[in-house]
C-alpha positions in Angstrom: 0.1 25.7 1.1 -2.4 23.4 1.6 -1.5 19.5 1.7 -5.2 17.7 0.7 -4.5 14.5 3.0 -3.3 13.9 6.8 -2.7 10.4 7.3 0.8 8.8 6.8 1.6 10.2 3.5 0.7 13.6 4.3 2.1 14.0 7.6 5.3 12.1 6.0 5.5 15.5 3.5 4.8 17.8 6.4 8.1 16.4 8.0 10.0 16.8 5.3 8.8 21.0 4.5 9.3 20.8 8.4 12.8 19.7 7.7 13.7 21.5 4.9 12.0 25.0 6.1 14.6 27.9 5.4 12.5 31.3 6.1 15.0 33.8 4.9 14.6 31.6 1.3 10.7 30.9 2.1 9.8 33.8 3.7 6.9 32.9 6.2 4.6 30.2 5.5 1.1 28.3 6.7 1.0 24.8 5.7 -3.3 23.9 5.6 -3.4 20.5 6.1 -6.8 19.2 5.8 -8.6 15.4 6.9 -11.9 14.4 8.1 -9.8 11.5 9.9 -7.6 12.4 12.5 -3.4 13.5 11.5 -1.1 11.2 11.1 -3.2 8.5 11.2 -5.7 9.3 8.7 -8.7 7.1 7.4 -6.9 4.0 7.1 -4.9 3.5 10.1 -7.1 5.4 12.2 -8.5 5.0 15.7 -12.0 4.0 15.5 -11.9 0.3 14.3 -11.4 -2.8 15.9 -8.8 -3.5 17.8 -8.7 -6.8 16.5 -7.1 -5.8 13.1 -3.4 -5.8 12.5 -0.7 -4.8 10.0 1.2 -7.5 8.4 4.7 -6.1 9.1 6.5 -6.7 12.2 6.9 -3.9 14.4 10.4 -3.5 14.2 9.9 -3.2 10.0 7.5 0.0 10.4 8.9 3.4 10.7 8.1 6.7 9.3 12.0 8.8 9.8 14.2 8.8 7.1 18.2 7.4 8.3 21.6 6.8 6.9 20.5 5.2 4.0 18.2 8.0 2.9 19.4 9.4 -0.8 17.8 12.6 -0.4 18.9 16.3 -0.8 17.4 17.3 2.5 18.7 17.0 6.1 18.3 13.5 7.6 16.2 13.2 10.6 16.6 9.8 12.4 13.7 8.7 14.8 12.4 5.3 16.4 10.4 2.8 14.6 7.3 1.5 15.7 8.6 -1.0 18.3 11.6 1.5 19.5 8.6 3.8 20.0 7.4 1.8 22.1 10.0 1.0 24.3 10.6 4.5 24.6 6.8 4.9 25.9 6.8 1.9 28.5 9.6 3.8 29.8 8.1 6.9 30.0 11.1 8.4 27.6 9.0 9.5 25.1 8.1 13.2 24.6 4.4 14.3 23.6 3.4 10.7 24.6 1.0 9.8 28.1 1.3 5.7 28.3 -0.7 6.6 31.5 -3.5 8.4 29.8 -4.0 5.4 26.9 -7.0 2.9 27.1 -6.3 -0.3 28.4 -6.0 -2.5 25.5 -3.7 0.2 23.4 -1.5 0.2 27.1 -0.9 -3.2 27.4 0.0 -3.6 23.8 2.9 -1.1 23.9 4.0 -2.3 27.4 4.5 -6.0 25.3 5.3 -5.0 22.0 8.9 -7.5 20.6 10.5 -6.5 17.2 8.5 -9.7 16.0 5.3 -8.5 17.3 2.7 -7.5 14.9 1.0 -5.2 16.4 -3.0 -3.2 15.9 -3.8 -0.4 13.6 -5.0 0.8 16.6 -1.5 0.9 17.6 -0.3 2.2 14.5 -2.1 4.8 15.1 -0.5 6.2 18.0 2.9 6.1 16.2 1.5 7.8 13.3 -0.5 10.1 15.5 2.4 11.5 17.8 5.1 11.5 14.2 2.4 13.9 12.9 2.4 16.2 16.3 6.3 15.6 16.4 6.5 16.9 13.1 4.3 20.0 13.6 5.7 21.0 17.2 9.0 20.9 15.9 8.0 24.0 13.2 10.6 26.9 13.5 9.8 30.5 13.2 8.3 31.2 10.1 6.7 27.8 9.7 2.9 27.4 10.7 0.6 24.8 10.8 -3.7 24.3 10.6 -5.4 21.2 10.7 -8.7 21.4 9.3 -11.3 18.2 10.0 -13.0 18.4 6.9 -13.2 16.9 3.3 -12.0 18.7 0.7 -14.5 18.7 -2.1 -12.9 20.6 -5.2 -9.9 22.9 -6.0 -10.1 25.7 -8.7 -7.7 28.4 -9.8 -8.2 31.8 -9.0 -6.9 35.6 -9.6 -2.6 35.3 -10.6 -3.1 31.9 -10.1 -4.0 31.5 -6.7 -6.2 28.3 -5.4 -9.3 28.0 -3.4 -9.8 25.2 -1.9 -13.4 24.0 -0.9 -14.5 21.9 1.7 -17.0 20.4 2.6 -18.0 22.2 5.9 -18.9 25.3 3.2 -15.2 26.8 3.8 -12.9 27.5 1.6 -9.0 28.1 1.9 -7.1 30.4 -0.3 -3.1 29.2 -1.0 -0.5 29.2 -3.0 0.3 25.5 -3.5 -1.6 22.4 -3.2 -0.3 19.3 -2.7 -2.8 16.0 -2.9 -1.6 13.5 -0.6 -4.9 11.7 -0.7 -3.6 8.3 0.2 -6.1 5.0 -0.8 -9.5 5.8 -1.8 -12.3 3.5 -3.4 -14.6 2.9 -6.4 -18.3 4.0 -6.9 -20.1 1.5 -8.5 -20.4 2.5 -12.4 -22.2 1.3 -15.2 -20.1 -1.3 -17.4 -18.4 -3.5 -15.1 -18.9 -6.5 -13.4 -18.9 -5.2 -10.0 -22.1 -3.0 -11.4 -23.8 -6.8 -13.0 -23.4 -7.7 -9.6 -24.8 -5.2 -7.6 -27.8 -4.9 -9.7 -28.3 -8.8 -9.6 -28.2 -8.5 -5.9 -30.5 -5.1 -5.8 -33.0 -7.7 -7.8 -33.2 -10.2 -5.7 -32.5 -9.0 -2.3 -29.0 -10.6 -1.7 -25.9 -8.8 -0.2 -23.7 -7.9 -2.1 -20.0 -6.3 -0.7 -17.8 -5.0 -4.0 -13.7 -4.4 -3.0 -13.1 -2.0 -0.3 -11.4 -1.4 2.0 -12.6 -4.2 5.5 -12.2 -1.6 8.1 -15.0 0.5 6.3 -17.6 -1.9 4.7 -20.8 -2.9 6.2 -21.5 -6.8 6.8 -24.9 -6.3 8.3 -26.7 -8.1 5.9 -24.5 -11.2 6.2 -26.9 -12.7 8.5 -25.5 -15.9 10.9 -25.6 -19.5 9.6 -25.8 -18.6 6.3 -23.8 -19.6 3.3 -21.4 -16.5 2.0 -19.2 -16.7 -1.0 -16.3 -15.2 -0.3 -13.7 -14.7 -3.1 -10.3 -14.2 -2.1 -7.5 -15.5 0.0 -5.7 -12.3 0.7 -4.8 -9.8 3.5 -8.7 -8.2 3.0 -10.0 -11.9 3.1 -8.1 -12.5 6.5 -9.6 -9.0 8.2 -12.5 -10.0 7.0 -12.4 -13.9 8.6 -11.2 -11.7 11.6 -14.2 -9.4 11.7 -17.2 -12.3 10.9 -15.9 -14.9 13.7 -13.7 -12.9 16.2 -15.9 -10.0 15.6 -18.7 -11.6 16.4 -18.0 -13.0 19.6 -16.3 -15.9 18.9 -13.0 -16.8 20.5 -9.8 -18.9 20.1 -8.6 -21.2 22.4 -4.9 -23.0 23.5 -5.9 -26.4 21.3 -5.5 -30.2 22.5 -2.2 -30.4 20.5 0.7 -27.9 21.7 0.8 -24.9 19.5 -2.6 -25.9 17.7 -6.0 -22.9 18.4 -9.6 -24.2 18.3 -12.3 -21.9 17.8 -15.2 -21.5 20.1 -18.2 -20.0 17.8 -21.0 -17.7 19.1 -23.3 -19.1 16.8 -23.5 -15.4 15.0 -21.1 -16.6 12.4 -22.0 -17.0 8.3 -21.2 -20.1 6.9 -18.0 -18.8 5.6 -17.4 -21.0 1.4 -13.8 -18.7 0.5 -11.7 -19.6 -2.7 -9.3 -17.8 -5.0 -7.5 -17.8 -7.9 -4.9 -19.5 -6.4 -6.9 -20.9 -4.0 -4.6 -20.8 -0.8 -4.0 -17.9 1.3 -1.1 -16.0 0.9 2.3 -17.0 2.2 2.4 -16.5 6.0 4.9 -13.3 7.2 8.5 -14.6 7.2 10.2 -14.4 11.0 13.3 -15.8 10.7 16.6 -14.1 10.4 19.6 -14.6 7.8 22.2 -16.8 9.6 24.2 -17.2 6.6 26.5 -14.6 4.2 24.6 -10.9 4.2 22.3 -10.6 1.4 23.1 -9.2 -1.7 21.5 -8.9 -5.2 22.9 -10.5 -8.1 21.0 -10.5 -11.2 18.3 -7.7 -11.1 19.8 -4.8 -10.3 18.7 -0.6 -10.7 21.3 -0.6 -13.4 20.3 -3.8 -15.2 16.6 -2.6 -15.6 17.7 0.9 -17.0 19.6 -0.9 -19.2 16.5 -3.4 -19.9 14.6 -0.2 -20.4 16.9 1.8 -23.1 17.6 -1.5 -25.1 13.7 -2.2 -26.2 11.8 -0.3 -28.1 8.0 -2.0 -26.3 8.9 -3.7 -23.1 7.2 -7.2 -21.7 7.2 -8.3 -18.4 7.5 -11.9 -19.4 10.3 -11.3 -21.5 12.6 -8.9 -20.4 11.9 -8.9 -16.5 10.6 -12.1 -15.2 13.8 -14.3 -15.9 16.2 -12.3 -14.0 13.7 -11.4 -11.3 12.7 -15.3 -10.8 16.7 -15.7 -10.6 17.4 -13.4 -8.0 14.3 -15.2 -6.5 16.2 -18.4 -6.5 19.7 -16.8 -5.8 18.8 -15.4 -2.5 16.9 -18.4 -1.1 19.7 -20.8 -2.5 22.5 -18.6 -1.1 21.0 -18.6 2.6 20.4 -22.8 2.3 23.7 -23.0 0.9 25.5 -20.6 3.9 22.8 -20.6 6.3 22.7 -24.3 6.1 25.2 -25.9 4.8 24.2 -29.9 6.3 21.5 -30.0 3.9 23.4 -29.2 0.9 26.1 -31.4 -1.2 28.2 -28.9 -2.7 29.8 -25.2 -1.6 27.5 -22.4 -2.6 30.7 -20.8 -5.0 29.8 -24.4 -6.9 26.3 -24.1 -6.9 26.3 -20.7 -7.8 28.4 -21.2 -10.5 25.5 -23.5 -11.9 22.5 -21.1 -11.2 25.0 -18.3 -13.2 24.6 -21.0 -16.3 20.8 -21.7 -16.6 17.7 -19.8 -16.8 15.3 -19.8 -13.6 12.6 -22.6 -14.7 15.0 -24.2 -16.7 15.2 -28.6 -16.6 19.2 -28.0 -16.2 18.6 -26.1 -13.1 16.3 -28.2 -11.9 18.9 -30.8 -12.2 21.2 -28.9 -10.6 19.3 -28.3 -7.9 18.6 -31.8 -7.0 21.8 -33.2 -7.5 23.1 -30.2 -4.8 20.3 -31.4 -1.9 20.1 -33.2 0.8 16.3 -33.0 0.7 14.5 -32.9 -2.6 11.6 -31.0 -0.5 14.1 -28.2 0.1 13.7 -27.3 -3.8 12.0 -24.2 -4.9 10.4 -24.7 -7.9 8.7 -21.4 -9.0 5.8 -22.0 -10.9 4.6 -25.2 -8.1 5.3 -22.0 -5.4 2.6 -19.9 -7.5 0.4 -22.5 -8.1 0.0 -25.0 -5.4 -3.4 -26.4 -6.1 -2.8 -26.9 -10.1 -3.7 -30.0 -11.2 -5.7 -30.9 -7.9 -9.0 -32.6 -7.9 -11.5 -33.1 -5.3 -15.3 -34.3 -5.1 -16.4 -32.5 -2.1 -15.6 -29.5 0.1 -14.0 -31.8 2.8 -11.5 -33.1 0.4 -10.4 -29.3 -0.4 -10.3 -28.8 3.0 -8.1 -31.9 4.5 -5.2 -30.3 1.1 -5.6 -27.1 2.0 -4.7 -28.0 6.1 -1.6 -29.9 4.7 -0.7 -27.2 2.7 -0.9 -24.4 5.6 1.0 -26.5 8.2 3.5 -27.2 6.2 3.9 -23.3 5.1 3.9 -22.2 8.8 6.7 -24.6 9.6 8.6 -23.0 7.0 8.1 -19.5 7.3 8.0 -19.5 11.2 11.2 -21.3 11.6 15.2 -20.3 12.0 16.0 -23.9 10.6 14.0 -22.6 7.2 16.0 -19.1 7.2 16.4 -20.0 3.5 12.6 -18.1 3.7 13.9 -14.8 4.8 16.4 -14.7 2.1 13.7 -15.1 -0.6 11.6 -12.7 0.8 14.4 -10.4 1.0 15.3 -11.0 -2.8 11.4 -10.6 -3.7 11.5 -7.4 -1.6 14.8 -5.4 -2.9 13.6 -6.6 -6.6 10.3 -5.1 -6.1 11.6 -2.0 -4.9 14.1 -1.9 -8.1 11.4 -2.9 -10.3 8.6 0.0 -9.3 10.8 2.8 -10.2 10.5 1.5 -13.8 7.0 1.0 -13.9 6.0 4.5 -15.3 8.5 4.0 -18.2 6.7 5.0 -21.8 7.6 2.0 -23.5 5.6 -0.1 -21.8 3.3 -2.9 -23.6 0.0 -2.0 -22.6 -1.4 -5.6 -22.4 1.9 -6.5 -20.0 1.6 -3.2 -17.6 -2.5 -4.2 -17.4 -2.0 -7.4 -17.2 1.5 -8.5 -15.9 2.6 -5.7 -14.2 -0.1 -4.2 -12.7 -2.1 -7.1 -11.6 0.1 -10.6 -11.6 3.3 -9.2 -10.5 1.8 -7.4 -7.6 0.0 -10.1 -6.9 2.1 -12.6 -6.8 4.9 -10.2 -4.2 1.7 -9.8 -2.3 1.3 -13.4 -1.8 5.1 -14.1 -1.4 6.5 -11.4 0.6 3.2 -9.5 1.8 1.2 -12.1 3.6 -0.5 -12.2 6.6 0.9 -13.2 10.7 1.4 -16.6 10.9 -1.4 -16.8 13.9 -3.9 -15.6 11.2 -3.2 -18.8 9.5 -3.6 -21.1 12.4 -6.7 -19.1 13.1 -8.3 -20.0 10.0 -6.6 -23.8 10.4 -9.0 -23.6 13.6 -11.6 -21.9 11.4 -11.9 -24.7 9.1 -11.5 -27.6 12.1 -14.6 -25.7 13.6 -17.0 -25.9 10.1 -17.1 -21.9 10.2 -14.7 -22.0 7.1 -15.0 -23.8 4.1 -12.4 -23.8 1.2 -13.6 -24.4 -2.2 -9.8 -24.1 -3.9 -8.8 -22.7 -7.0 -9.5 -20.9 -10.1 -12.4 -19.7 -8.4 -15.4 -18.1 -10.9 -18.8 -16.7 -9.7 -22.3 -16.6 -11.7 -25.7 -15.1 -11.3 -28.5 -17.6 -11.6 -31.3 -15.6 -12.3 -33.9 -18.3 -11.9 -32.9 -19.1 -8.7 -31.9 -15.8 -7.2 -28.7 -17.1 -6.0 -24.6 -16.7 -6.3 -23.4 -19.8 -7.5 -19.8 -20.6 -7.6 -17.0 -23.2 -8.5 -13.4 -24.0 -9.2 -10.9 -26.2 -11.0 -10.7 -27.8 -7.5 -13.6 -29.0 -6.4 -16.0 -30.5 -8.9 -19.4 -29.5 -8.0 -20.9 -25.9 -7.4 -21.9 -24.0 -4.3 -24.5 -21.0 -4.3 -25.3 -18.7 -1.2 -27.3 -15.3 -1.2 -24.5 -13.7 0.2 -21.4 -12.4 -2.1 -18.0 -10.8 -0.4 -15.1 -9.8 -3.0 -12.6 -9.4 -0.2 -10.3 -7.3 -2.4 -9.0 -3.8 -2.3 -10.3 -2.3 -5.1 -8.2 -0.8 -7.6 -7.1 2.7 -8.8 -9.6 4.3 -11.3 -9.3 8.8 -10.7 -12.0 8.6 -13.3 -14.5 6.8 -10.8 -13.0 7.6 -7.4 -15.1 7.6 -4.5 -12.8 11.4 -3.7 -14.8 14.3 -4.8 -11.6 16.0 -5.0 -9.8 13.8 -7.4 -12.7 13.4 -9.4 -13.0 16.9 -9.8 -9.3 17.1 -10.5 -9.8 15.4 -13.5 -13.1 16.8 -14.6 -11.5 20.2 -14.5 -8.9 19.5 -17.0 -6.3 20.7 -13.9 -5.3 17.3 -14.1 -5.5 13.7 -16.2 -4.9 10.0 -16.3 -2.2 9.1 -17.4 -2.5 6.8 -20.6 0.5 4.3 -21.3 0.7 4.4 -25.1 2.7 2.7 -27.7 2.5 1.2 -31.3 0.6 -1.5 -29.8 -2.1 0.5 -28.2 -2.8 2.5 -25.5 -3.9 1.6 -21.9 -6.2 4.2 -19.3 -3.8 3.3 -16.1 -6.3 4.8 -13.4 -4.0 7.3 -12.0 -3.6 10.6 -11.8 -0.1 11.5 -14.3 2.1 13.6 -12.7 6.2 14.9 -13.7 8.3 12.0 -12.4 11.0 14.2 -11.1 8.9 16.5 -8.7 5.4 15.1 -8.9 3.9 18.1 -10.3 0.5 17.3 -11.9 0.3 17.3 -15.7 -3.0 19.0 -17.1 -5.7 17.6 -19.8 -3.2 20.0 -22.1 -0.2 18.0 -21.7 1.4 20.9 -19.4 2.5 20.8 -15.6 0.1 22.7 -13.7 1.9 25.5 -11.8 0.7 25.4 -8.6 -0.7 21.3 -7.7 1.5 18.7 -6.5 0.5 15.0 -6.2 1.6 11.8 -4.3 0.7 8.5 -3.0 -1.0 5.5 -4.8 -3.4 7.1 -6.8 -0.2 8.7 -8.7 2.1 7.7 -11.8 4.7 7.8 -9.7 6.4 4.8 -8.1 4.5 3.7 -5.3 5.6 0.8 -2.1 4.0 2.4 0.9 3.7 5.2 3.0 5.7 4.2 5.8 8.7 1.2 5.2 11.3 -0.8 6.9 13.8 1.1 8.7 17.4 1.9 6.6 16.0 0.8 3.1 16.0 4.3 1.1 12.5 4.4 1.4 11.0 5.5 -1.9 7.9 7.6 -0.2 10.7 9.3 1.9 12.7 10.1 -1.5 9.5 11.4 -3.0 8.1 13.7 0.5 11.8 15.0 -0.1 11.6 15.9 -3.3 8.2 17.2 -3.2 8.7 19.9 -0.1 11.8 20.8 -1.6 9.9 21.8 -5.1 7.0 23.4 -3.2 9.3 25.1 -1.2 11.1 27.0 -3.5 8.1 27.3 -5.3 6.1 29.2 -2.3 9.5 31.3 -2.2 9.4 32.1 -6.1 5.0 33.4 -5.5 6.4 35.3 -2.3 9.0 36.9 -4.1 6.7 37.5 -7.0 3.9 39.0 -4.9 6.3 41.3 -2.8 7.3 42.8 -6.1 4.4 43.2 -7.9 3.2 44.9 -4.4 6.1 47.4 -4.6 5.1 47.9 -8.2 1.4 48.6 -7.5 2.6 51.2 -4.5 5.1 52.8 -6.9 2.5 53.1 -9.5 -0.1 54.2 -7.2 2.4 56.5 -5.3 3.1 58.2 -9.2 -0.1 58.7 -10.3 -1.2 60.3 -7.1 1.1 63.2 -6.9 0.3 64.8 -10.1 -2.9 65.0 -8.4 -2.1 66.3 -5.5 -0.1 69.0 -7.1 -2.6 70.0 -9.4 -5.3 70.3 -6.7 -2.7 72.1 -4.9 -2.7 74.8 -7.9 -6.0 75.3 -7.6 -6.3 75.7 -4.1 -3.6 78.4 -4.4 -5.5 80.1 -7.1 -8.5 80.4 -6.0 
């Protein structure tokens, strides 16, 4: 088998055929896993970046071992998460892991590490790194496993379906199965879209240009110090990269003159930093406080109500038939923690306010009623579609007015998010997070309206969970508070839009915010980019689809269809579906660039992680599968022998004759 792919996702599957291994069923088996980037971590989360980048989950939400709550048909195998890890390694407890031997910087961090740490990709790595060795030390008899550093560059079928796998280092590997774990990849520039109108415009007038990709890997060089760059976005790209051009360049934060306040100390190698957004403020700060009130629980949007959503409509909306219960269990589990959690600041028992959010609609004016007459604190409302779109309606004459709103506005969110009195915070983000998890498993349904999957769906409903419940540390907002305080950063607010002017040879840019323009020769869109197999920077993908071995899936109805930018592949096992409509016998996909539910490749510990489900699902196929071609193979061997074994006696007998005779 070879697994295309060793960073989280792949190493994720490799525990799982690791776990799942029967030989006497099997038979023996080599498992080819193949990554330019180191296992475990692969190109994302690997080693070599700087140490100043961080995931935004706490370290005490990241693991990568299934547990209890693990539906799968495999064996559960329970293991630490990140910040258990840890703990385990500053006390020396931890097997196939040398604190000792670790760089200074990666040392410290593990000796520190808290539950509500968020800690370095280079970090991560480790974890990810000594899962990965974990997983392939643990092997039984039987079960082997080769990493190969290299890229795989194509896949092709072969003599009784075999598969040769190319790489890039001119070797090829010959298998049975292949499973494409590929994880993220990017977007070549192509003709017909605006990132291509904006390279070219840049390529004329020597300006830099950076399309989405992914910070960690893109090249800055040409954003040269002191100078104006337009930088569109607000989200977790936009704060690595406000990390990597102040931080990065020497500059450093300092305790400020007001307890708990940072001011920046520049190193004069900064850009002059103009940033805006749709929205226009960055995304919601990572919640920290805990639930003091009843446990959570859902209420409205539930796995059942959304199959039921799903069987009942013949061409499914977002706006219609899921937005108004999810924007309800939205409410429901912030309300239910300020009513339980908090009970001084409320007017009425939660069974009585409940009772009222039962009756009306989410963004209804008799909710809204409700709500106020149930507060002690209008302020403590949370009015949906103000929460979305904080600036709307906001005017301002200069980029200093922006600025002064936009400090308001990110004080104000840190107090919230960042405090046990506002736990009401953790229970939203808790609805948000169990109803996106519901939600993605009925994303790849074929009733979908295409113009709601492109356009509600795909891009304003993962958007908006990214800004509510995705966000970045709260330090990375006081950063850029001290950012702004500084004159490095400067926000330019909402509804962002960005123009060529050709006679100038500059980017211009404006909002609804701020009524005049800005223009800079530098452009950043600090944005991942998003899926698109038919123009993937992955030669093997690419080729996957050019092959006709595989396709993108198209979302069809009456109403049109929709190219979805992913690779299709059989919902229940993740088999890839051909150009011809049929599975492909032998090649396996997961990860993002997949029609299958996606949330991440690693997740918070005892949530049924969907990735885990999936890596279960998907060994247990291949493995049977890799026991079907052994059986197959040993038989058609025995055949061969038998038919040899018959045609060469006769032979031998007749040469026998003759030998006698003469």
């Amino acid at each position: 088998m070879a697994v295309l792919g060793a960073g989280p996702r792949g190493a994720g599957l490799l525990e799982r055929i690791v776990a799942n291994y029967d030989g006497d069923t099997t038979g023996p088996l080599v498992v080819h896993l193949i990554d330019p980037h180191p296992p475990g971590a692969g190109r994302i989360w690997r080693d070599a970046q700087s140490g100043l980048l961080k995931l935004n989950s706490l370290a005490a939400d990241v693991t990568m071992f299934t547990d209890e709550t693990s539906t799968i048909e495999g064996p559960v195998r329970q293991g630490p998460s990140l910040v258990e890890w840890a703990e385990l390694a500053s006390r020396g407890e931890l097997d196939g892991y040398d604190l000792d031997a670790e760089d200074q910087q990666v040392a410290d961090e593990v000796r520190s590490l808290g539950p509500a740490s968020f800690p370095t990709r280079r970090l991560q790595s480790r974890y990810l790194g000594w899962f990965f060795e974990q997983a392939a030390d643990s092997a039984p008899e039987g079960l082997t496993v080769l990493v190969h550093a290299a890229e795989v560059t194509g896949v092709t079928t072969i003599d009784n379906g075999a598969q040769r796998v190319e790489l890039d280092t001119g070797d090829s590997l010959t298998v049975d199965v292949v499973v494409y774990a590929l994880g993220h990849s990017g977007t070549l520039v192509h003709e017909g879209t605006r990132t291509a109108e904006l390279s070219e415009f840049a390529a004329r007038h020597d300006l830099a240009y950076v399309p989405p990709s992914f910070t960690a890997d893109a090249d800055f060089s040409a954003v040269e110090a002191g100078e104006p760059v337009i930088v569109r976005g607000l989200g977790l790209a936009a704060v690595d990269l406000l990390v990597l051009l102040t931080e990065g360049r020497g500059g450093a934060f300092l305790p400020g003159d007001e307890p708990g306040r940072l001011k920046y100390r520049p190193s004069g190698r900064e850009p002059r930093i103009l940033v805006g957004s749709r929205r226009g403020v960055p995304y919601h700060s990572k919640v920290t406080s805990v639930l003091q009130g009843e446990p959570f629980e859902t209420r409205y949007f539930t796995a059942d109500i959304a199959r039921e959503i799903v069987a009942e409509h013949e061409i499914l909306d977002f706006r219609t038939h899921f937005w108004p219960l999810l924007a309800k269990e939205m409410l429901h589990g912030y309300y239910r923690e300020l009513f339980t959690g908090h009970p001084d600041r409320v007017r009425v028992s939660w069974v009585e306010f409940r009772a009222e959010l039962d009756r009306f609609a989410a963004q209804s004016p008799e909710l809204h009623e409700a709500v106020l007459a149930a507060l002690v604190d209008p302020s403590d409302e949370l009015d949906i579609e103000t929460f979305d779109h904080p600036l709307r309606g906001a005017a301002a004459t200069d980029v200093g007015s922006v600025s002064v709103a936009l400090h308001e506005y990110i004080r104000e969110d840190l107090r919230r998010r960042n405090s046990q009195q506002h736990s009401e915070n953790q229970g939203l983000f808790l609805a948000l997070l169990f109803s996106f998890m519901t939600f993605v498993e009925f994303q790849d349904a074929p009733n979908w309206s295409p113009a709601s999957l492109a356009g509600d769906v795909r891009v304003w409903w993962k958007g908006f969970f990214s800004y509510v419940a995705s966000g970045p540390p709260g330090h990375r907002l006081d950063e850029l508070l001290a950012l702004s305080e500084a004159g490095v950063v400067h926000f330019l607010g909402g509804e962002l839009r960005v123009w060529e002017d050709e006679e100038a040879g500059l980017f211009r840019a404006k909002g609804t915010t701020l009524e005049r323009q800005v223009s800079a020769r530098a452009l950043i869109d600090a944005w991942l980019p998003d899926a698109d197999v038919a123009h993937t920077d992955n030669l093997a993908l690419r080729q996957l689809i050019e092959s006709g071995e595989g396709r993108e899936r198209i979302a069809a109805t009456p109403e049109g269809s929709l190219a979805t930018g992913v690779i299709e592949v059989r919902r229940e096992d993740s088999r890839i579906v051909q150009a011809d409509g049929t599975t492909h016998p032998r090649r396996f996909a997961i990860g993002p660039y997949t029609s299958n539910p996606f949330v991440g490749a690693f997740s918070r510990p005892r949530t049924n992680a969907v990735s885990f489900r999936e890596n279960d699902a998907v060994a247990l196929s291949t493995l049977r599968l890799v026991g079907e071609i052994s059986r197959e193979n040993e038989e058609r061997e025995q055949h061969e022998h038998a038919a040899e074994h018959h045609y060469r006696r006769p032979l031998q007998r007749t040469l026998g004759g003759l030998a006698r005779k003469s």
